[in-house]
C-alpha positions in Angstrom: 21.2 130.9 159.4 18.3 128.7 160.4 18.2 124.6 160.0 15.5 123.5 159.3 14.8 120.4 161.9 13.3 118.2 159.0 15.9 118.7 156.8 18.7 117.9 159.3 17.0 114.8 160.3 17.0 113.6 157.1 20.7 114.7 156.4 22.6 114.4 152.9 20.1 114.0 149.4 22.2 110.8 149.4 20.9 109.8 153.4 17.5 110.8 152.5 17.4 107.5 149.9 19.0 105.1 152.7 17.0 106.1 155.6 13.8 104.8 154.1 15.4 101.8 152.3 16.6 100.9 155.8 12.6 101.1 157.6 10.5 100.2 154.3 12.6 98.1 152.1 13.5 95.0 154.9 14.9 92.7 151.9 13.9 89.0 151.5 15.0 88.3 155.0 13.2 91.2 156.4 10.1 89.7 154.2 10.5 86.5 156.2 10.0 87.8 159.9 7.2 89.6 158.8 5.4 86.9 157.3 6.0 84.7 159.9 5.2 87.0 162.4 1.9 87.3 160.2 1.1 83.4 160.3 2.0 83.0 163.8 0.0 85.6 164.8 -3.1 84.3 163.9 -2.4 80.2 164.0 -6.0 79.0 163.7 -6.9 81.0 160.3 -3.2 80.1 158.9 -3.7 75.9 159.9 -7.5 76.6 158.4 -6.0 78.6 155.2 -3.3 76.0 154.2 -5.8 73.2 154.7 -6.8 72.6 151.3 -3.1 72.0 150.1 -2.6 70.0 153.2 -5.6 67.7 152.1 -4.1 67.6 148.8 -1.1 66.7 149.1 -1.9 63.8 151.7 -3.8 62.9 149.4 -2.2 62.7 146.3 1.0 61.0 148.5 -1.1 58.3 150.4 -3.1 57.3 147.4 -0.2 56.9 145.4 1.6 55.3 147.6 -1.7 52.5 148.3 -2.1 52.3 144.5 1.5 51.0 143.6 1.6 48.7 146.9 -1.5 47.3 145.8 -0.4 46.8 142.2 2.8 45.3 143.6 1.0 42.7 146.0 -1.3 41.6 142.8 2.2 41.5 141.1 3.8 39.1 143.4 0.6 37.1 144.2 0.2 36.5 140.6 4.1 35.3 140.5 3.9 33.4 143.1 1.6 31.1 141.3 4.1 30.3 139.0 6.3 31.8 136.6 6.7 31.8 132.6 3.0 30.4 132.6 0.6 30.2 130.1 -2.7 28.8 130.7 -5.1 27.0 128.5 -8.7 27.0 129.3 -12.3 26.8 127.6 -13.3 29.8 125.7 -15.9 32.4 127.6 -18.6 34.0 125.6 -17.7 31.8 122.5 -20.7 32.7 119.9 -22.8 29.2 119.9 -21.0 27.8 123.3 -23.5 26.8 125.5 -24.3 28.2 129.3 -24.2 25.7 131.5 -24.0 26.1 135.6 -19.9 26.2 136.1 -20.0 28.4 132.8 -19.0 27.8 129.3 -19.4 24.4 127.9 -15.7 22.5 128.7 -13.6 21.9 125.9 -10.3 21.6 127.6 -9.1 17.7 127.6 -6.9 15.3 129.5 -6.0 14.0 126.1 -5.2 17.8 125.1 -3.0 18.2 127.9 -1.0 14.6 127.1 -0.6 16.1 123.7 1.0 19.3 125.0 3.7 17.5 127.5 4.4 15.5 124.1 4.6 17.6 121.6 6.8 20.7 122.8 9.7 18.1 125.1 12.1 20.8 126.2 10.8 23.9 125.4 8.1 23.2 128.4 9.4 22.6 132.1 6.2 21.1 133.3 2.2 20.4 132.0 -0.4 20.4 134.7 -4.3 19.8 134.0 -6.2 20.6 136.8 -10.0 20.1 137.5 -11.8 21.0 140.8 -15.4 21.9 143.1 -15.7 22.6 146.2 -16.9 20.1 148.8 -16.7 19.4 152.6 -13.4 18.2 154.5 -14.2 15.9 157.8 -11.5 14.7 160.3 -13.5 13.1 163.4 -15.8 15.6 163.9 -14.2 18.7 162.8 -15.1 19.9 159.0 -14.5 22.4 156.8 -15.3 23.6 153.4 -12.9 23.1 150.9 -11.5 23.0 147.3 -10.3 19.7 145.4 -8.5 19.8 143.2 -7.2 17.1 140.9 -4.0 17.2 139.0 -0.6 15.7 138.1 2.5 15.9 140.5 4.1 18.8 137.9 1.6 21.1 139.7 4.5 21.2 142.5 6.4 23.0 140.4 4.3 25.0 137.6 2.2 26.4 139.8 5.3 26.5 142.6 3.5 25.3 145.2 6.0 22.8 147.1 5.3 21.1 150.4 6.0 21.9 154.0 6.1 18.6 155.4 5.4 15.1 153.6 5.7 14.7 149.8 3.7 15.4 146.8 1.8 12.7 145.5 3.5 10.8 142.8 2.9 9.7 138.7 2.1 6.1 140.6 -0.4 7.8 142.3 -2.3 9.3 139.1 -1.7 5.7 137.3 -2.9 3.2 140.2 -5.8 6.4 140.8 -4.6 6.2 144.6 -6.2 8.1 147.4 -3.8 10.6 148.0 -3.9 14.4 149.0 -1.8 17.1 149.9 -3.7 19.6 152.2 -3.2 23.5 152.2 -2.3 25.1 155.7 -5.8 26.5 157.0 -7.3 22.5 156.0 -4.3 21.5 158.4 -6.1 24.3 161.4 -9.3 23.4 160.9 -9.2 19.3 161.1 -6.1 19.3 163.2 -6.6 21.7 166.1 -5.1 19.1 168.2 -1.8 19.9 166.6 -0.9 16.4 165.6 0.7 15.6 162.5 -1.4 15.5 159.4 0.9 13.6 157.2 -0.2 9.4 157.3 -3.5 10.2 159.1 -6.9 9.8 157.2 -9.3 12.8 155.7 -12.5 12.4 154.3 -13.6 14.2 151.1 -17.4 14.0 150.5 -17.9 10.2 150.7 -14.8 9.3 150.1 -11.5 8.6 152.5 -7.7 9.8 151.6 -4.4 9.3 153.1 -2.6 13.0 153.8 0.8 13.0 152.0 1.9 15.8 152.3 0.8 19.8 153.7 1.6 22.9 151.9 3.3 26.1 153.4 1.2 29.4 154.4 0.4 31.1 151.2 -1.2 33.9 152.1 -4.7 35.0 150.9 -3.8 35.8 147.2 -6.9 37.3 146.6 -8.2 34.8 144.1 -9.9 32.4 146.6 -7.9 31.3 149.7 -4.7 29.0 149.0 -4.7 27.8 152.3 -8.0 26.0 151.8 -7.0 23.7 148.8 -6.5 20.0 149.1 -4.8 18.5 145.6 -5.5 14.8 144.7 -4.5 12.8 141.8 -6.7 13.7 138.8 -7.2 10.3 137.6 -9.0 9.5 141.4 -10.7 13.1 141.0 -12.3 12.3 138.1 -13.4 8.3 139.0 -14.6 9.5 142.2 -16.4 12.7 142.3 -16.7 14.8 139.2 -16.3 14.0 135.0 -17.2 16.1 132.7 -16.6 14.9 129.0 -16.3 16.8 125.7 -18.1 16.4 122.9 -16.2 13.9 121.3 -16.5 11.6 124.8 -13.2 12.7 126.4 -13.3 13.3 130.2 -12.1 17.7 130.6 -10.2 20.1 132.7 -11.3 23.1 133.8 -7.2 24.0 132.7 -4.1 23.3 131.9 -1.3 25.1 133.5 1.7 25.2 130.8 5.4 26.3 132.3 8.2 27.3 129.8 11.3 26.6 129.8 12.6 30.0 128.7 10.6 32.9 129.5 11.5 34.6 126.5 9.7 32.1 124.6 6.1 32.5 125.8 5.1 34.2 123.1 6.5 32.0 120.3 5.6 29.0 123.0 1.5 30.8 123.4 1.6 30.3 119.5 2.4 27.1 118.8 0.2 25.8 121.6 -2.7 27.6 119.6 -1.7 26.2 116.4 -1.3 22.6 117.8 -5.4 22.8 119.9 -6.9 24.2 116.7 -5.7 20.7 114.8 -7.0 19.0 117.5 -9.7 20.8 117.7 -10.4 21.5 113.9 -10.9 24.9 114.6 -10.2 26.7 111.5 -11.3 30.4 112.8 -9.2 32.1 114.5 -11.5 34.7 115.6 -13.6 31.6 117.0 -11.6 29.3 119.0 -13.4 27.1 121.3 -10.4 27.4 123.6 -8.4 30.3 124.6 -4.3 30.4 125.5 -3.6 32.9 128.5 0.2 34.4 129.0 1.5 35.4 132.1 3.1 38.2 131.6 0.4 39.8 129.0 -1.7 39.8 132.2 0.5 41.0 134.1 1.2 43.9 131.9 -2.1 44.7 131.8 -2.7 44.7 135.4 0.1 47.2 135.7 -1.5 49.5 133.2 -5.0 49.3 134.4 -3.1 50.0 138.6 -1.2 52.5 136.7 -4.3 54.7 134.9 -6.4 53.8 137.7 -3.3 55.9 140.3 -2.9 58.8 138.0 -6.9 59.3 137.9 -7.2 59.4 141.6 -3.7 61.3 141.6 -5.3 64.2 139.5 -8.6 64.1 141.5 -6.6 64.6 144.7 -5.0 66.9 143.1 -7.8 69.5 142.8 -7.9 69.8 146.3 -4.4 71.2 145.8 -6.6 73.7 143.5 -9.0 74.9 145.8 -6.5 75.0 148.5 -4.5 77.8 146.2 -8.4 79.2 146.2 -8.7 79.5 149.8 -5.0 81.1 150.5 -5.9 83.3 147.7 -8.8 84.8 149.5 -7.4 84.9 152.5 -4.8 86.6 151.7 -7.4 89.3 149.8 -8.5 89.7 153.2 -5.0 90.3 154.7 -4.5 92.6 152.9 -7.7 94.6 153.4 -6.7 94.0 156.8 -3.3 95.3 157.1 -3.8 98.4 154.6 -2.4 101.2 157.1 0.4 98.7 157.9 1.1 99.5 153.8 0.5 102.4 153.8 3.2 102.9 156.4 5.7 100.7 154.9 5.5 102.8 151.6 5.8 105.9 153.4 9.1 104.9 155.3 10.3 104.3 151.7 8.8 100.7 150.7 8.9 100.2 147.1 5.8 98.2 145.7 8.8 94.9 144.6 9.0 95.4 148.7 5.1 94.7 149.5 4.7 92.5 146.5 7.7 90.2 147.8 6.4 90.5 151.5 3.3 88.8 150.8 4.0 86.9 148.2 6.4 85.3 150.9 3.6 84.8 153.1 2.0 82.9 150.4 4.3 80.6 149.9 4.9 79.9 153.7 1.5 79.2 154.2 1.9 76.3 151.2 5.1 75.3 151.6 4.3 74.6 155.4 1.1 73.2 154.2 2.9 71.0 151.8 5.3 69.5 154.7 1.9 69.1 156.4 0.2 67.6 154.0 3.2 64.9 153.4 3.6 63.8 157.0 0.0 63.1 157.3 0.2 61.2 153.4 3.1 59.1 154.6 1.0 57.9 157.7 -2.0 57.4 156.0 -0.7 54.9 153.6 0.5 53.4 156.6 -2.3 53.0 158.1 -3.4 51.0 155.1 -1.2 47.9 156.2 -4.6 47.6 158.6 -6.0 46.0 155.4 -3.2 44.5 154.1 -1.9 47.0 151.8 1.8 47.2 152.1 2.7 51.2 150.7 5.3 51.6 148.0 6.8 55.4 147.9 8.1 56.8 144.8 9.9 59.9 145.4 8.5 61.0 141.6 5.0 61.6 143.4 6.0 63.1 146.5 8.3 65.9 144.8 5.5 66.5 142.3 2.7 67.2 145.1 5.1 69.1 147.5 6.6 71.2 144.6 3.0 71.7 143.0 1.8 72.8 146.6 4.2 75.6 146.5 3.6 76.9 142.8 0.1 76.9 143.8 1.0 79.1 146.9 2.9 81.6 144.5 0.5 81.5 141.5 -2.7 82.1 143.6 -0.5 84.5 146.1 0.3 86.5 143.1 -2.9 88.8 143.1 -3.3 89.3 146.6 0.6 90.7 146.3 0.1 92.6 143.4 -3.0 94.3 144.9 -1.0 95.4 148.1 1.5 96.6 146.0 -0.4 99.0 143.8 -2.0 100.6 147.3 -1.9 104.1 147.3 0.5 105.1 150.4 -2.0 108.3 151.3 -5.0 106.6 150.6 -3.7 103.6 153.2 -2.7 106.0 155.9 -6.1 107.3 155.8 -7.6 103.9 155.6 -9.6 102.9 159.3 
């Protein structure tokens, strides 16, 4: 009896299922190798395939990052000014108020602020009008533009701003309207390059000469005019000897008054009263139009946070289209692949390949290409918010964003993979063999 060669080769029924599985079925490790034999084969289309997702993601993870550092400095630039503060100024765009250079017509008393120390005893730690212009500081011949401001000593401590060196002035002071000033740090660089003590020597405001008390630490720039460049006087010499603005009942005005409570959980009831007590004083009897308005801390605060906080998730979601159109590009590319490697199918299937086989082989490839991408992409993220201490932007990382970007980079992979996959699957084995 003859053997037939072909059928020997292929042995049992039972061999003739394993020998194929064994060349054309490689399993999800098998799938692997391949596609990373695919990917390394041809680096320069792979880096340029997975570049959209790389953008994406170092994009959606830098940004982030920049938007909750910045929203954090504002955060601790605004507390450093103070805490549990609310702030009573002049009304803006009051209907009737009238436009004068600095702004709204001043409504904001001395007398207003007397009242408010008076009137609320322990629920406030501290009241501290506040009334200033700019003008020049002169030491010998050195000079430098500057802001005066005149206050009470309480300042120190509402608006936590204690000294380096020296002392604050004192309530003295603001009674006998002594020529006193405590000087911010930069005043100290720019009239003092010799490096002599400030304190006890002589600075000139405009016309007028005061005795340095005391200098104030580096702040920082805040980002609501520079710290450093402040020079605080008493506010009774402030007003006698450069600016007075009165009201319209004759009383001399503040641009504000800086109001620390207590308790911080009474700001609200605190913000209220405060209200209550300048519309008797003011015989306002509309609430809707006050000719005054009472600021709270930590309503601005909040409101900073939620503006940071849209203002992140827009440019979040606008980075994330680039995650979009870098599905787009590994999409088509992979199209291509697969046009390109038909007869590699068509051999695969005809070793025994099922279509779950090809569909999971490049659907792996897929996802290597975004998942690398992705790892990419988040390196690059990380340093680029780094790079944005250059402008003074200290990064904050949340691990909520990264995970979200990396794990979206690698649905995206799979969900625009899928078609590509599905398409080499379906391939006729004959009709591939043939292919040129």
């Amino acid at each position: 009896m003859t053997v037939n060669p072909d059928t020997s080769a292929l042995g049992s029924p039972g061999q003739q299922v394993a020998a194929p599985r064994r060349h054309g079925g490689l399993g999800l490790g098998g799938a692997f190798r391949i596609a990373w034999r695919a990917i390394i084969g041809t680096p320069m289309r792979s880096i340029l395939t997975a570049l959209g997702v790389i953008i994406g993601v170092a994009a959606v993870v830098a940004l982030t990052a920049i938007g909750q550092g910045s929203t954090a400095g504002v955060t601790r630039n605004l507390e450093s000014l103070g805490t549990n503060l609310l702030t009573v100024q002049s009304a803006r765009g009051r209907p009737g108020g009238s436009l004068v250079r600095g702004g709204p017509q001043q409504t904001v008393t001395v007398k207003d602020a007397e009242a408010l120390a008076t009137a609320f005893g322990s629920r406030v730690a501290g009241v501290a009008p506040a009334a200033q212009s700019s003008m020049q500081a002169k030491v010998g011949s050195s000079n430098t533009q500057v802001t005066v401001i005149g206050t009470w000593p309480a300042y120190e401590t509402v608006r936590n701003s204690p000294v380096a060196s020296g002392s604050y002035f004192t309530q003295a002071d603001v009674d006998s309207r002594k020529r006193t000033a405590v000087i911010g740090s930069q005043v100290v660089t720019d009239l003092f390059a010799d490096g002599s003590d400030p304190v006890g020597q002589k600075i000139r405001l405009g016309a007028v000469t005061f005795t340095v008390v005391g200098v104030l630490p580096d702040k920082g720039n805040s980002g609501f005019g520079n710290p450093n460049s402040q020079v605080f006087i008493p506010l009774s010499t402030y007003l006698q000897r450069f600016s007075r603005t009165n009201s319209a009942s004759g009383e001399p005005t503040v641009n504000n008054v800086y109001i620390q409570a207590a308790d911080k959980n009474d700001l609200d009831g605190l913000q209220a009263d405060i209200t209550a007590l300048l519309s008797e004083r003011h015989k306002q009897t509309d609430p809707s139009n006050l000719d005054f308005q009472v600021q709270n801390q930590a309503d601005a605060l909040a409101s900073l946070s939620s503006v940071t906080t849209t203002l992140t998730l827009l440019v979040g979601a606008i980075a994330g289209i680039s995650l979009i159109v870098g599905g787009i590009g590994i999409m088509n590319i992979m199209l291509v692949s697969v046009t390109e490697r038909t007869r590699e199918i068509g051999v695969r299937k005809a070793l025994g390949a099922k279509p779950r086989d090809i569909l999971t082989q490049f659907l792996v490839e897929a996802a290597l290409l975004s998942v690398g991408g992705g790892v990419i992409g988040l390196a690059l993220g990380i340093g680029a918010a780094y790079a944005g201490n250059t402008f003074g932007i200290s990064p904050v990382f949340s691990p909520t964003p990264i995970l979200v970007a990396f794990a979206f980079s690698a649905l995206v992979g799979v969900f625009f993979g899928y078609y590509p996959a599905a398409r080499a699957a379906r391939l006729d084995p004959v009709d591939s063999l043939r292919y040129e």
